[in-house]
N, C-alpha and C positions, 0 to 999 in steps of 0.2 A: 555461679561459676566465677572463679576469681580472674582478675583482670589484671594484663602485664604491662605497662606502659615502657615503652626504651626509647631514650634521648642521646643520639650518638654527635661527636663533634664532628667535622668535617663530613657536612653530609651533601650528595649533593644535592641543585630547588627541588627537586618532586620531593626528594625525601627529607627536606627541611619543610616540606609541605605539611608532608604528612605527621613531622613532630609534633607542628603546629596545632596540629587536629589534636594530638594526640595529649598536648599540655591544658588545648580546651577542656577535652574528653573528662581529664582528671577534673577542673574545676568544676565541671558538669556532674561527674560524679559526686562531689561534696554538695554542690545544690541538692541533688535527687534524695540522698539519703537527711539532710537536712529539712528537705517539703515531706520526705516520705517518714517523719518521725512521729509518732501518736502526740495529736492535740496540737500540729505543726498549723492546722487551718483558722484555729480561734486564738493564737499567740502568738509573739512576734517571731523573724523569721531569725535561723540557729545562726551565733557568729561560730567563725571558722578560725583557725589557727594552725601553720604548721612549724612547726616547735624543731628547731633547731637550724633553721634555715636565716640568712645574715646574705646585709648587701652583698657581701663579696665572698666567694666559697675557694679555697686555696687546692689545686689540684690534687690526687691521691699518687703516691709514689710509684713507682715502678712502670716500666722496664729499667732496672740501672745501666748505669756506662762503667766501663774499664777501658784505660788506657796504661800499655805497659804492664797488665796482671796488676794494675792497681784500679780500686773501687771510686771512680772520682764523681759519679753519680747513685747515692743509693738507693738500692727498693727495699723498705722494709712494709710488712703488715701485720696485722696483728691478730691470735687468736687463743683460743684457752680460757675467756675472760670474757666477761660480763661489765659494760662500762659506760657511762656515760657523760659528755662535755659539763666540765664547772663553768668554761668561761670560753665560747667560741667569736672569736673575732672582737675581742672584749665586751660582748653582751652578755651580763652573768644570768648564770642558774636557764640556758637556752632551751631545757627539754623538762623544764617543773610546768606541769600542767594547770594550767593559769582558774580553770574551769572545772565545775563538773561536765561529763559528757562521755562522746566515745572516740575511738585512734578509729575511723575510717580506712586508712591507707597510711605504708611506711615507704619509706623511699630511699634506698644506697646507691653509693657512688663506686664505680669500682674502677682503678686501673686494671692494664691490660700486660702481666709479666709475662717476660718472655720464655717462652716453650724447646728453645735451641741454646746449645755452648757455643761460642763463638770466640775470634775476638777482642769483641768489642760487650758482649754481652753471657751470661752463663741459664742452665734451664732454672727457670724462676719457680716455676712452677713443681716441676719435680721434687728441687728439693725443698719445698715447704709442702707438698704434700707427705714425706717423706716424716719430716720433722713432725708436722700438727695433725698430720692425717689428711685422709681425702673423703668426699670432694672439699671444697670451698662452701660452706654453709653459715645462714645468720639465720638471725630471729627476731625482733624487736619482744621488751617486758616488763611491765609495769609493777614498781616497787614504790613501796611505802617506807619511809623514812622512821628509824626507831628512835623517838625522843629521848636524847641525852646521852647517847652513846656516842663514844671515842675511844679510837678512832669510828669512822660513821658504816652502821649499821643499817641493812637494810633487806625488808621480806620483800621476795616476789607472791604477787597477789594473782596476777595473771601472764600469761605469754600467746604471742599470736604463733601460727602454723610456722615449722621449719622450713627453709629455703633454701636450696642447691643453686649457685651462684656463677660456676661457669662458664654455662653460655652468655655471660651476660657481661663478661668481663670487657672493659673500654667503654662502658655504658652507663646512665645513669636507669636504673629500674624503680618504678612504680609497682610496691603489691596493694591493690586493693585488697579488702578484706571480706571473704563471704561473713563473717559475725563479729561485728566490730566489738573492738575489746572497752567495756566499762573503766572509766577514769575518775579519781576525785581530786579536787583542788588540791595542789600540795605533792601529788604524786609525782615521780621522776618515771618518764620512758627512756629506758636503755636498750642497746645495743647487744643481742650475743652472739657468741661466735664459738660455738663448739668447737672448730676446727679449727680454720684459717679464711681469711678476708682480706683481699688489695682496696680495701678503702681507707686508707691510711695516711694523711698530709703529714709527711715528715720536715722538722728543723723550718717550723712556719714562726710567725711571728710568737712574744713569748706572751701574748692577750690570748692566747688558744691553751688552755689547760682541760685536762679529763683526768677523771675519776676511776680505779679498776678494781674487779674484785678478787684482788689478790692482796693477803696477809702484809702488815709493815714488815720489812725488811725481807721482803721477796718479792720483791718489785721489777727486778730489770734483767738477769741474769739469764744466763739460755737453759738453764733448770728451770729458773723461777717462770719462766714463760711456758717450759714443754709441758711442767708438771701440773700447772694450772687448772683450775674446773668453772667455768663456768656457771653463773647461777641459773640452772635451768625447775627445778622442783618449789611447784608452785606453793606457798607454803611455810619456805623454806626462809631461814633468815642468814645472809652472811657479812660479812665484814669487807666492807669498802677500804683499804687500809692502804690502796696507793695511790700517788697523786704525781700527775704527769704534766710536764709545762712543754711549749715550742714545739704541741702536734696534734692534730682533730679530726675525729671518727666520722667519717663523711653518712649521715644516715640523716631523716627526718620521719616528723611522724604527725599525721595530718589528722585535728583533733577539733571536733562540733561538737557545739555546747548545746544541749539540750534547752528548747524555746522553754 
């Protein structure tokens, strides 16, 4: 059965209690599947890694502010696109899979837009459902990197189960994995977003660059964004061909090495 772990801010003791439990829980889960891997009892024990996680995590945008019909705080998110961080909090290449092994469990960040016009605030949600489609859906997917291609190319080899995301929004979510996804040194896990996603650190420092798999010179524009596809067909190889500075895709992905 697959397992949800949710880490809220302001919580109050019992239920900062029970996070608690809950951030065990997960470690407890990479021990288990770690002891519980063939030939784990005569070799040493699996190291663990979760790939894309950094001292310090910069919050995801949204709800914006408006003051006077002017935007002076923004929410942006992002969706249509297949992506993953080059350089999060200046630690490069955060999500190349250091190991052979397998993704355990992935984990997003989601802010919480808001659902009313006001004003002080507009429906956030409405209208990016609207724009990207509904609901809010991700996925994490493991791509191999095609040598000597440029701009950088790259096949999807595998993807884990899709994910409907707005219950969960203002939260940070744990999915464990019933069938953990196969990884090889060298491989890159990304991020996808068929739809639309509030995990999105907008105008952070400029050591936070990602990678998107959308076409050069279709990169920013509110075409180049609606009309976008996602790399979901495993298989499939496509072109990484824009490259984004001063914003990072709040995801991680929790990844044992086989003993």
């Amino acid at each position: 059965m697959q397992i949800e772990i949710l880490l809220r801010a302001g919580e109050n003791p019992a239920r900062r209690a029970r996070t608690l439990l809950a951030v065990a829980f997960g470690c407890l889960l990479a021990a288990t599947v770690a002891a519980a891997w063939p030939g784990a009892a005569e070799s040493a024990p699996a190291r663990v890694v979760v790939l894309g996680r950094t001292d310090a995590t910069p919050p995801p945008s949204c709800p914006g502010k408006i003051v006077n019909n002017v935007e002076v705080v923004p929410c942006r998110v992002e969706g249509h696109v297949t992506g993953f961080q080059a350089i999060a909090g200046g630690v490069p290449r955060p999500y190349e899979v250091p190991f052979d092994g397998k993704i355990v469990a992935w984990s997003i960040t989601l802010s919480r837009p808001s659902r009313t016009d006001s004003a002080k605030t507009t429906d956030e949600v409405g209208f990016f459902n609207e724009f990207l489609g509904r609901p809010s859906q991700a996925r994490v997917g493991v791509l191999r990197p095609v040598e000597g291609s440029k701009p950088p190319e790259y096949t999807l080899v595998r993807q884990s189960p899709l994910q409907t995301l707005n219950r969960y929004f203002g939260s940070t979510v744990i999915f464990a994995l019933d069938h953990p996804l196969s990884v090889l040194q060298g491989q890159v896990v990304a991020l996808t977003i068929p739809t639309w996603a509030p995990m999105f650190a907008f105008n952070v420092e400029d050591d936070n660059t990602w990678r998107g798999s959308r076409k050069p010179e279709h990169c920013s524009s509110k075409e180049d964004i609606q009309t976008g596809h996602p790399h979901q067909g495993v298989g499939k190889t496509k072109t990484y061909g824009c490259y984004y500075s001063n914003a990072r895709l709040l995801y991680t992905a929790t990844v044992v090495k086989q003993p």
